[in-house]
Each structure stands twice: as C-alpha cells, then as structure tokens.
N, C-alpha and C positions, 0 to 999 in steps of 0.2 A: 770807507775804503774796502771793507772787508765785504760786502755788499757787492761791489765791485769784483772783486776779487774771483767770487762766487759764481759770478754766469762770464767771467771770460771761458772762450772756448778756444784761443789761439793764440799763443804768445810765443814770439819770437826775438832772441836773444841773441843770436849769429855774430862771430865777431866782433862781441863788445870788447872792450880794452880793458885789460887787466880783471877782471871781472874776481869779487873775494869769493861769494856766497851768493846762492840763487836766492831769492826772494822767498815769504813762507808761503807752502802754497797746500796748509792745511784748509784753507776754508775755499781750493779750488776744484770744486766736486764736478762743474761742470768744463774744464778746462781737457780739449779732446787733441789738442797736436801742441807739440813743447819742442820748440829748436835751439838748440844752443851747441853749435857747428863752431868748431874751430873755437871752443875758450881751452888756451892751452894751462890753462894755470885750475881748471876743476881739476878737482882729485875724489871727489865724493859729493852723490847724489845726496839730498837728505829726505830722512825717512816721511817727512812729510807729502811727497809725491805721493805718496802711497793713498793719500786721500783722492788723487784725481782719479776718481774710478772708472771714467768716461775716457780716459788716454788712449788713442788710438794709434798715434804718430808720437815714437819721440826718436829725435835726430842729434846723435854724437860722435857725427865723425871731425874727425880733425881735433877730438878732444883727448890727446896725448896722453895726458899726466893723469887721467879717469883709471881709479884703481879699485873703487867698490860701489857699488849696487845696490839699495836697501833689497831687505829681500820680503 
C-alpha cells in the first residue's frame, strides 16, 4: 500500500461524512493536489503533509472547524 501511496498524485476527499483523521500521507512525496472541501469536523492538518513536497493545490474551504496548520 505504501507503494501506492507514494506515486498518488491526486486525492480527493470533498465531502466525506464525518471524516476523524486524514489518512498518513508521510510516504506521499509525489501526491501534487489534496482536496478536502467542506470536512466540517477537521480541526488540524497532520504534520505528515509536510512530506508531500510536490503539493501544488490544496483545497479547504468549507472546512470550518480547521484551526491549525503544521508549519
């Protein structure tokens, strides 16, 4: 899976229901647009995005309750 994981370059999450926690997405180094639109219940990004260093597009509107950032 993590193999997998590794050459996504597009994932989109947009109004999943109830949604806890984003997926790990330290081994997504090629992962270049990340949508997660309208999950009203994130409240924090995890520091593992940090590995997608190819991120081009990421989309958080509609995400309300979004209160920190890794930085």
């Amino acid at each position: 899976m993590s193999k997998l994981i590794r050459n996504l370059r597009r994932m989109s999450l947009s109004n999943s229901e109830n949604p806890k926690e984003l997926p790990d997405l330290s081994t997504a180094t090629s992962l270049q647009e990340l949508e997660l639109e309208s999950w009203l219940s994130l409240v924090e990004l995890p520091s593992s995005i940090g590995n997608a260093t190819n991120l081009e597009k990421l989309s958080l509107s509609g995400c309300t309750s979004l209160l920190k950032l890794p930085s």
